[in-house]
PDB file of N, H, CA, C and O in Angstrom:
ATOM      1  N   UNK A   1      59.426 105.762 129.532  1.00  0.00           N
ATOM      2  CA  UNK A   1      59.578 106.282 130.885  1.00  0.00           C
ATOM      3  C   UNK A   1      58.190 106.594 131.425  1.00  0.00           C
ATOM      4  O   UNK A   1      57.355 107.180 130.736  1.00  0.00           O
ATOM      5  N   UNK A   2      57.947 106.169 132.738  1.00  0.00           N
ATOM      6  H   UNK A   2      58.626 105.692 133.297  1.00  0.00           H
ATOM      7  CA  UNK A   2      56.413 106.415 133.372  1.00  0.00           C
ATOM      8  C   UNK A   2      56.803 107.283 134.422  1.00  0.00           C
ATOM      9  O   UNK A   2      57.604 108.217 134.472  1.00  0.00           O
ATOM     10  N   UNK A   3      55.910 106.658 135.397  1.00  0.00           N
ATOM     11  H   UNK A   3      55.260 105.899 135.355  1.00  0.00           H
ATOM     12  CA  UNK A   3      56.285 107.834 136.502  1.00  0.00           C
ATOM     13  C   UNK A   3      57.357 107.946 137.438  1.00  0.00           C
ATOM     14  O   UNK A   3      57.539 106.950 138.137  1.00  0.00           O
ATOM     15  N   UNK A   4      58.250 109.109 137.650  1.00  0.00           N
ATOM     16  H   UNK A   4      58.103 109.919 137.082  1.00  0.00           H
ATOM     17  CA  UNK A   4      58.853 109.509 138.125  1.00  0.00           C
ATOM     18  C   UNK A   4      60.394 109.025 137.478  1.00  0.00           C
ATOM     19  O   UNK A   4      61.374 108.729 138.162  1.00  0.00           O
ATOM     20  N   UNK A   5      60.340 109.030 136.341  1.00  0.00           N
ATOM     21  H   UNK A   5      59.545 109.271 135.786  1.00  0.00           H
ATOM     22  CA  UNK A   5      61.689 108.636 135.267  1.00  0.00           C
ATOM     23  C   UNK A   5      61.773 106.923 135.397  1.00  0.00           C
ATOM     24  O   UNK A   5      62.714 106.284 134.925  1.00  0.00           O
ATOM     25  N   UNK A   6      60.873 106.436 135.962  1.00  0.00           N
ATOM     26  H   UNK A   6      60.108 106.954 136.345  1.00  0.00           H
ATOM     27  CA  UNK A   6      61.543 104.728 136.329  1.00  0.00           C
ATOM     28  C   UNK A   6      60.446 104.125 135.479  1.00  0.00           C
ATOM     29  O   UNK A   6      59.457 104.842 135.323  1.00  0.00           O
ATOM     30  N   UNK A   7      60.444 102.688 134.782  1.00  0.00           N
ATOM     31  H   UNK A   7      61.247 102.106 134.908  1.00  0.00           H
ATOM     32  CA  UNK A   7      59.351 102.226 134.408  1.00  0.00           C
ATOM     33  C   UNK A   7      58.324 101.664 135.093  1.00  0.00           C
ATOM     34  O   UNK A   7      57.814 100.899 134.275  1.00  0.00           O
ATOM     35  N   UNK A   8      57.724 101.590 136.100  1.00  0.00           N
ATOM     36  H   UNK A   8      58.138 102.212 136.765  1.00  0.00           H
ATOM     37  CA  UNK A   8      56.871 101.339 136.894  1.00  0.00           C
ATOM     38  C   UNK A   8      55.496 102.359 136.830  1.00  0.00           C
ATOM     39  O   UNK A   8      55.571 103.569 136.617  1.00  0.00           O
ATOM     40  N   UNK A   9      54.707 101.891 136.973  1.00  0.00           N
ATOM     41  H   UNK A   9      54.646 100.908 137.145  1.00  0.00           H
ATOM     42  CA  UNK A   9      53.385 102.620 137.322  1.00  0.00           C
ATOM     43  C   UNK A   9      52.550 102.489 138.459  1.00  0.00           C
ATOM     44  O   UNK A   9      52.926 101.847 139.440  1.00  0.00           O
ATOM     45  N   UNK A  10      51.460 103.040 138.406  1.00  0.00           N
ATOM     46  H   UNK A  10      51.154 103.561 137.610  1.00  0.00           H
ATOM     47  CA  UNK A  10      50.372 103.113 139.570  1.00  0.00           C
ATOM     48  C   UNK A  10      48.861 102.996 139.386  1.00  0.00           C
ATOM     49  O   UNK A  10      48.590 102.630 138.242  1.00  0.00           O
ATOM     50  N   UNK A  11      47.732 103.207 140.210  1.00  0.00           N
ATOM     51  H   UNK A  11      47.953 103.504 141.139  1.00  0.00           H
ATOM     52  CA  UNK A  11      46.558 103.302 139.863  1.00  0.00           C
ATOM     53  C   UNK A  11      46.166 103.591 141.132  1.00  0.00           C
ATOM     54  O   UNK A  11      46.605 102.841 142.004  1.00  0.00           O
ATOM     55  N   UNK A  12      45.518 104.403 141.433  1.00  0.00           N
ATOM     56  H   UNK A  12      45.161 105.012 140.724  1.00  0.00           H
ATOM     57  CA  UNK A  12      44.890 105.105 142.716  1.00  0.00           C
ATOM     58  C   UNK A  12      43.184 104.610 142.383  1.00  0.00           C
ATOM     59  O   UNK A  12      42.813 104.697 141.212  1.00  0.00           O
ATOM     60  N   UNK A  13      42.218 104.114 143.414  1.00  0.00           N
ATOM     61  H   UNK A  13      42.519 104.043 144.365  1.00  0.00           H
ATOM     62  CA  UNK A  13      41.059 103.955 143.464  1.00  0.00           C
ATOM     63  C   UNK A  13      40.591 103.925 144.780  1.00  0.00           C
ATOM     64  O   UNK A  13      41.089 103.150 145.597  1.00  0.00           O
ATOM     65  N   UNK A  14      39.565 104.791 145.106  1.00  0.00           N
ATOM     66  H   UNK A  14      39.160 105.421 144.442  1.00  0.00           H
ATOM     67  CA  UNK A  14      38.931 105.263 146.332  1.00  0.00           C
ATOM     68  C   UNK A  14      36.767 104.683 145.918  1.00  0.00           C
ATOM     69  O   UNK A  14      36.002 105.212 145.112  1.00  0.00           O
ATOM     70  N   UNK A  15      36.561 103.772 146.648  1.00  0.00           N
ATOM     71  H   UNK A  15      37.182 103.342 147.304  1.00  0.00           H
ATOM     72  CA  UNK A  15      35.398 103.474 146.237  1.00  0.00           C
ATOM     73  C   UNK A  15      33.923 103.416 147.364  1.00  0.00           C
ATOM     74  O   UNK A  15      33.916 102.439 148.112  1.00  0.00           O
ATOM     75  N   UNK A  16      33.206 104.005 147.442  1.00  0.00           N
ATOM     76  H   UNK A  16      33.212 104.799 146.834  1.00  0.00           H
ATOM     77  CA  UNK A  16      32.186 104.311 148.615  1.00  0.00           C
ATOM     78  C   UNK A  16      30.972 103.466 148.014  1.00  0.00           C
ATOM     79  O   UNK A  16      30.619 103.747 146.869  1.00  0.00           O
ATOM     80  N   UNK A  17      30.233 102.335 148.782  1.00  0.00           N
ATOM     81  H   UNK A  17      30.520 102.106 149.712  1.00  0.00           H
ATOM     82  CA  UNK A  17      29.325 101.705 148.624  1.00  0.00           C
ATOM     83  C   UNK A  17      28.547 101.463 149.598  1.00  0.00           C
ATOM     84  O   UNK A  17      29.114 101.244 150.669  1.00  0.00           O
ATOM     85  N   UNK A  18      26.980 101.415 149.578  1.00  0.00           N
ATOM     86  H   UNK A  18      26.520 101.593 148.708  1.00  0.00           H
ATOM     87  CA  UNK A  18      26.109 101.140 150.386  1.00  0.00           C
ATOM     88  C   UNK A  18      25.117 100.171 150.297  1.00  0.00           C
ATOM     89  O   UNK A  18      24.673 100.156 149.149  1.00  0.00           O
ATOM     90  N   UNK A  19      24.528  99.276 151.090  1.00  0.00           N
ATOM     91  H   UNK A  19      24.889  99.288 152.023  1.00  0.00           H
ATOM     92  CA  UNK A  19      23.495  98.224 150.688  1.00  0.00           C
ATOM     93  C   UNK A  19      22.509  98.918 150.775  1.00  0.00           C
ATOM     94  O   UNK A  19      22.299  99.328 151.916  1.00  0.00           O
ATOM     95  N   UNK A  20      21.508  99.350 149.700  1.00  0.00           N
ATOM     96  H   UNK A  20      21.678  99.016 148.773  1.00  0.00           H
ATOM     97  CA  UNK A  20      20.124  99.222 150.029  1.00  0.00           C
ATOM     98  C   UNK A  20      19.336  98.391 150.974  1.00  0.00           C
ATOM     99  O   UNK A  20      18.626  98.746 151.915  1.00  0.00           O
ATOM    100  N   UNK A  21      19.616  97.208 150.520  1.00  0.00           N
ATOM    101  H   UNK A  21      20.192  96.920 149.755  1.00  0.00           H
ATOM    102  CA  UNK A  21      18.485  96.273 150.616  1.00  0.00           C
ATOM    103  C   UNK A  21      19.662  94.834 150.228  1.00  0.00           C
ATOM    104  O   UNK A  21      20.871  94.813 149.997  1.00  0.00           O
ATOM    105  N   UNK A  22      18.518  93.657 150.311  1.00  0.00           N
ATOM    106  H   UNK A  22      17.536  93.674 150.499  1.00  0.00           H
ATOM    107  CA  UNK A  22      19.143  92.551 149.847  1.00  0.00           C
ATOM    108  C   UNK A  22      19.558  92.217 148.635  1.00  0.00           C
ATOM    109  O   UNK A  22      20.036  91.129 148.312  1.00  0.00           O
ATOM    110  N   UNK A  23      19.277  93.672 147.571  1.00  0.00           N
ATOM    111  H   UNK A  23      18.889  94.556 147.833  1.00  0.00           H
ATOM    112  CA  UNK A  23      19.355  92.984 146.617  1.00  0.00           C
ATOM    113  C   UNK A  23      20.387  93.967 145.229  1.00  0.00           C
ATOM    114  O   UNK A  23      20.969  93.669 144.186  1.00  0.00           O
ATOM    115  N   UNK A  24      20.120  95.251 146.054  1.00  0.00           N
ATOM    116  H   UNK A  24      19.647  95.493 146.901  1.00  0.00           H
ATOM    117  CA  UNK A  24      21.055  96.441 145.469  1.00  0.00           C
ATOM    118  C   UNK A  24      21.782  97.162 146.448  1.00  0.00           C
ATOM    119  O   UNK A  24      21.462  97.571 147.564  1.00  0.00           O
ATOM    120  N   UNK A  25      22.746  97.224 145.843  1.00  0.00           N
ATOM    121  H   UNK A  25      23.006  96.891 144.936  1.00  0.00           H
ATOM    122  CA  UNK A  25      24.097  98.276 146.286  1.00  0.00           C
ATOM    123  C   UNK A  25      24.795  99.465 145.173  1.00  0.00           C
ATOM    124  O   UNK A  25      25.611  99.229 144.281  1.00  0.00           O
ATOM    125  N   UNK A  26      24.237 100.688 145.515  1.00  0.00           N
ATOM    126  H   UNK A  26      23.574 100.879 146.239  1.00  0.00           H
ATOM    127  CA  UNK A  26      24.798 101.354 144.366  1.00  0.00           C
ATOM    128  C   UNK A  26      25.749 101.917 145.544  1.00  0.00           C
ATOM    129  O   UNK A  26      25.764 102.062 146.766  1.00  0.00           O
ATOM    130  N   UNK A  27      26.759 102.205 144.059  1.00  0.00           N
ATOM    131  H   UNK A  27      26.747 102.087 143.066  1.00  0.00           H
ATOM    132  CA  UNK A  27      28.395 102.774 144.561  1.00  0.00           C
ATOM    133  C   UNK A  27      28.758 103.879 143.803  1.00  0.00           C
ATOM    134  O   UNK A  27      28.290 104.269 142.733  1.00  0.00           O
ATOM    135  N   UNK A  28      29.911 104.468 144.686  1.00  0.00           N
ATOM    136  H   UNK A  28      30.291 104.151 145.555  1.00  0.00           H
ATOM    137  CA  UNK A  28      30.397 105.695 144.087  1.00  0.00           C
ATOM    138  C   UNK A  28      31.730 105.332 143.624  1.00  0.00           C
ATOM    139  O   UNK A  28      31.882 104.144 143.907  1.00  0.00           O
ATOM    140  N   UNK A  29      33.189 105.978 142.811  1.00  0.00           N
ATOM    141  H   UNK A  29      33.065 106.943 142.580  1.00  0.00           H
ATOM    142  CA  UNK A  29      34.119 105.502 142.861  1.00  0.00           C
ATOM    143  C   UNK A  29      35.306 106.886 142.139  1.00  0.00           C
ATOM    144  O   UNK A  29      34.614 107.830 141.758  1.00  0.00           O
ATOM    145  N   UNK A  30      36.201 107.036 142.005  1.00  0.00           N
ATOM    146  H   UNK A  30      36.763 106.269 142.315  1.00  0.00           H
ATOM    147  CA  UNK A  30      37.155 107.902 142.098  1.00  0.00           C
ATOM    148  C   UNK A  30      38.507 107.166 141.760  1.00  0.00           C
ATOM    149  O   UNK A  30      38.990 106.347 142.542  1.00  0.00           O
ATOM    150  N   UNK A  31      39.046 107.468 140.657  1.00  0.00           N
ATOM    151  H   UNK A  31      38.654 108.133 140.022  1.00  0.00           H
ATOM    152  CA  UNK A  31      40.578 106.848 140.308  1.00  0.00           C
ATOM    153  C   UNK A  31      41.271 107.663 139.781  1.00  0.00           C
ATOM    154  O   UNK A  31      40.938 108.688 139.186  1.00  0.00           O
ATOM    155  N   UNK A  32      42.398 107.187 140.002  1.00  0.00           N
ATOM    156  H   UNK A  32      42.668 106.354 140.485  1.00  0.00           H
ATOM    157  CA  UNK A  32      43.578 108.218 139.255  1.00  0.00           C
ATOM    158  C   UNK A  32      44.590 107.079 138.413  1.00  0.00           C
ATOM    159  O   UNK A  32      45.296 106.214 138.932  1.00  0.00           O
ATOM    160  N   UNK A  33      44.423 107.362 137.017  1.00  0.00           N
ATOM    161  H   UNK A  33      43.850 108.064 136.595  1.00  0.00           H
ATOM    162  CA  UNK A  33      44.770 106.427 136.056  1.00  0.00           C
ATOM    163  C   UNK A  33      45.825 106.489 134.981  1.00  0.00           C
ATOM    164  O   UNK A  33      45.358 107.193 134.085  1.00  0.00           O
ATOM    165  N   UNK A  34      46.806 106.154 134.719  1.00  0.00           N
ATOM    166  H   UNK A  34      47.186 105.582 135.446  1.00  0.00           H
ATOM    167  CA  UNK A  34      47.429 106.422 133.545  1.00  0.00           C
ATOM    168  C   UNK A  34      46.752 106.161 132.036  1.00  0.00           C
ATOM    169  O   UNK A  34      46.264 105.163 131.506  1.00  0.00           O
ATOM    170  N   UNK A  35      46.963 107.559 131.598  1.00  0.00           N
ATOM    171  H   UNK A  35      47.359 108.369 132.029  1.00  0.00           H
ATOM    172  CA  UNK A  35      46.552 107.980 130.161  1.00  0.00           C
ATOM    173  C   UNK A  35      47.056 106.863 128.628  1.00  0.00           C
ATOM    174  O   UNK A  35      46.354 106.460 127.701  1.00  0.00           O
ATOM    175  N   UNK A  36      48.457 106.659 128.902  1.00  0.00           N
ATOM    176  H   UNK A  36      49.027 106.986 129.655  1.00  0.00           H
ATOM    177  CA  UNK A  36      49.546 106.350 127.637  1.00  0.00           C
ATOM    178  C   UNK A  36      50.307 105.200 128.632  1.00  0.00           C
ATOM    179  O   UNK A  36      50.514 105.433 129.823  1.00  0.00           O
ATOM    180  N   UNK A  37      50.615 104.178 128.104  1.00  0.00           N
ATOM    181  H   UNK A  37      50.447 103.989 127.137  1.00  0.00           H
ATOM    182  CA  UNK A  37      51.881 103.390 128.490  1.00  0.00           C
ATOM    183  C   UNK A  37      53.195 103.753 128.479  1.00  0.00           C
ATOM    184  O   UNK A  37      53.849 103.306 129.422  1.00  0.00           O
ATOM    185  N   UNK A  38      54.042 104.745 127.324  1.00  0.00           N
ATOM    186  H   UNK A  38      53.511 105.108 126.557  1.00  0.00           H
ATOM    187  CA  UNK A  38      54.840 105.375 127.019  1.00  0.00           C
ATOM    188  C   UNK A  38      54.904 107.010 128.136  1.00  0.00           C
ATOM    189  O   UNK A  38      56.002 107.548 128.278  1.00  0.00           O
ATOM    190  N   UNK A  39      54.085 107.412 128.585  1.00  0.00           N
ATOM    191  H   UNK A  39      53.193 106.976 128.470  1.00  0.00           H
ATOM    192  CA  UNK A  39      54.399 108.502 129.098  1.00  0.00           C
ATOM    193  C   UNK A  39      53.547 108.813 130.631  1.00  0.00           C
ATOM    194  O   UNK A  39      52.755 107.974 131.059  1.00  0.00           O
ATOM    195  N   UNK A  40      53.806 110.054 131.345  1.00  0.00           N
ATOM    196  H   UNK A  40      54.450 110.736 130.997  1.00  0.00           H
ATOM    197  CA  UNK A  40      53.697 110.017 132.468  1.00  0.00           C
ATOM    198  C   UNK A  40      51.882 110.405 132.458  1.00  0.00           C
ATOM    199  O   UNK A  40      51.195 110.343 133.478  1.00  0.00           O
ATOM    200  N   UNK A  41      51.562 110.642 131.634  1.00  0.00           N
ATOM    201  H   UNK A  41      52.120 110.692 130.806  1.00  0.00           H
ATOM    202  CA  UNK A  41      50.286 111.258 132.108  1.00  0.00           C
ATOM    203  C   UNK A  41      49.393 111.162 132.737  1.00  0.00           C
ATOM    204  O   UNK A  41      49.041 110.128 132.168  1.00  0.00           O
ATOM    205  N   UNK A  42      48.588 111.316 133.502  1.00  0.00           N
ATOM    206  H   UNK A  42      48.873 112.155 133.964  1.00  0.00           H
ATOM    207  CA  UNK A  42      47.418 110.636 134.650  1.00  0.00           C
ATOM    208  C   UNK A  42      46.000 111.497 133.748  1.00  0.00           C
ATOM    209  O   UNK A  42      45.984 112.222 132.754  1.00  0.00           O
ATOM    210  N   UNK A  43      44.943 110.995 134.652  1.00  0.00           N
ATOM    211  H   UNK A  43      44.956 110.406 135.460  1.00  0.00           H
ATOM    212  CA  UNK A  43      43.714 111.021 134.057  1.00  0.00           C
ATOM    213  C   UNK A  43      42.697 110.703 135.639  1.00  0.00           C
ATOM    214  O   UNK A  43      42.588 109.608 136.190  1.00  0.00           O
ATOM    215  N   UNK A  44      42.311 111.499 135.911  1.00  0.00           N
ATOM    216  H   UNK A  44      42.400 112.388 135.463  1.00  0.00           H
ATOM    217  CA  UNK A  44      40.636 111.476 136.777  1.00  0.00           C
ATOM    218  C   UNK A  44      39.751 110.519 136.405  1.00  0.00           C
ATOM    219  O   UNK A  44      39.131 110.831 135.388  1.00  0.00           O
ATOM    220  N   UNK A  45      39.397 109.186 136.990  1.00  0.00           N
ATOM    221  H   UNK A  45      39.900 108.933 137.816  1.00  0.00           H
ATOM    222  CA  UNK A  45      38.287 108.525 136.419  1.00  0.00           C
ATOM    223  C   UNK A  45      37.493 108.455 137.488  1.00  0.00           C
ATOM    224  O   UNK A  45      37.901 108.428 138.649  1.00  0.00           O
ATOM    225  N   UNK A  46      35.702 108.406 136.946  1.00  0.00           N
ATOM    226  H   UNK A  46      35.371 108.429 136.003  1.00  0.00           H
ATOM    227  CA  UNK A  46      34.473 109.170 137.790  1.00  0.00           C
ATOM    228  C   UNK A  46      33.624 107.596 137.469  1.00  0.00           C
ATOM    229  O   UNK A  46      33.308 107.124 136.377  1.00  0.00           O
ATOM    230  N   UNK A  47      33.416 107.046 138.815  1.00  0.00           N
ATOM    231  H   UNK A  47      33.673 107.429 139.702  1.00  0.00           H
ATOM    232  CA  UNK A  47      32.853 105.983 138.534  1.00  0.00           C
ATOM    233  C   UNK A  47      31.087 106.219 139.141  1.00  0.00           C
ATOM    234  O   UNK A  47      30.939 106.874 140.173  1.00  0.00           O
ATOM    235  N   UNK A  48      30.154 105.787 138.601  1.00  0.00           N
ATOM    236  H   UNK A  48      30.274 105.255 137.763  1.00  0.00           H
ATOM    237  CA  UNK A  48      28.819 105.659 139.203  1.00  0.00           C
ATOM    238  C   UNK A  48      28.229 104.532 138.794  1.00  0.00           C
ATOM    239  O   UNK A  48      27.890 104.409 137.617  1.00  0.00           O
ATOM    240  N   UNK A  49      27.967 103.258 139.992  1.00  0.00           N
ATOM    241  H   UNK A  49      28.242 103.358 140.948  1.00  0.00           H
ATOM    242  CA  UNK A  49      26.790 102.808 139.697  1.00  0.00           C
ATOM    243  C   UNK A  49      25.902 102.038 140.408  1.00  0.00           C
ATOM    244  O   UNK A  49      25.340 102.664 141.307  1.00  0.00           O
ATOM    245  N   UNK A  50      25.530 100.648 140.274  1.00  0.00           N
ATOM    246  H   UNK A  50      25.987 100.140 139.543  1.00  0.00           H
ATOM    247  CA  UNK A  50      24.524 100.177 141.040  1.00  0.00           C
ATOM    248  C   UNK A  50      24.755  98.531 140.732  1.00  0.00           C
ATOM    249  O   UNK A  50      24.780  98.059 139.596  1.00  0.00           O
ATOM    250  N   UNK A  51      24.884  97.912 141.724  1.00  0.00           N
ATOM    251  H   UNK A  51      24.864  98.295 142.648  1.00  0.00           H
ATOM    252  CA  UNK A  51      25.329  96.742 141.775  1.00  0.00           C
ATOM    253  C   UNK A  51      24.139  95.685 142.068  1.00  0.00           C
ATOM    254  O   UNK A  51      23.176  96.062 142.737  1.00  0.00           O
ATOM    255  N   UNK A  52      24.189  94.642 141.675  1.00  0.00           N
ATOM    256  H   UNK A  52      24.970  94.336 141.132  1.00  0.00           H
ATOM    257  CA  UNK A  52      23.059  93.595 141.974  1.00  0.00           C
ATOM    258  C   UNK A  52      23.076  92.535 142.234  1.00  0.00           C
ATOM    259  O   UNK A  52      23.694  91.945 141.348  1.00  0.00           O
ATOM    260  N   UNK A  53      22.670  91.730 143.142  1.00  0.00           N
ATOM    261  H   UNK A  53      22.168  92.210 143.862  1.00  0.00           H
ATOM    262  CA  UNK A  53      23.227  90.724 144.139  1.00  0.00           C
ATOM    263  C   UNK A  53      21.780  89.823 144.319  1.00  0.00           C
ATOM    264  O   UNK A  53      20.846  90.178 145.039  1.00  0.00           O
ATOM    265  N   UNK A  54      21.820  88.425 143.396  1.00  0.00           N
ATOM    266  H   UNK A  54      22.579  88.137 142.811  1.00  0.00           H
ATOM    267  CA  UNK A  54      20.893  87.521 143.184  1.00  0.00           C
ATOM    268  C   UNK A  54      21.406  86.279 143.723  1.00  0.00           C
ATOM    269  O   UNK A  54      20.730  85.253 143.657  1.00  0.00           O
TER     270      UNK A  54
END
């Protein structure tokens, strides 16, 4: 059983990015994730980084 007694799930992701330049983009990011396959639990995930574009 997942969320809300039914077997189905979810994944929430909120992601903020900016171009430097032509060649970097660092980003921010924010999720809400299931813990276990078997159960309801969620989990906060904290994303940071920096992207590169050649």
């Amino acid at each position: 059983i997942k969320f809300d007694n039914k077997k189905t799930n979810y994944e929430h992701n909120v992601a903020l990015a900016w171009k430097l330049n032509k060649s970097f983009t660092p980003y921010v990011e924010v999720g809400n994730v299931a813990v276990r396959n078997n159960t309801d639990e969620r989990q906060t995930r904290y994303r940071v980084g920096l992207q590169y574009h050649f």
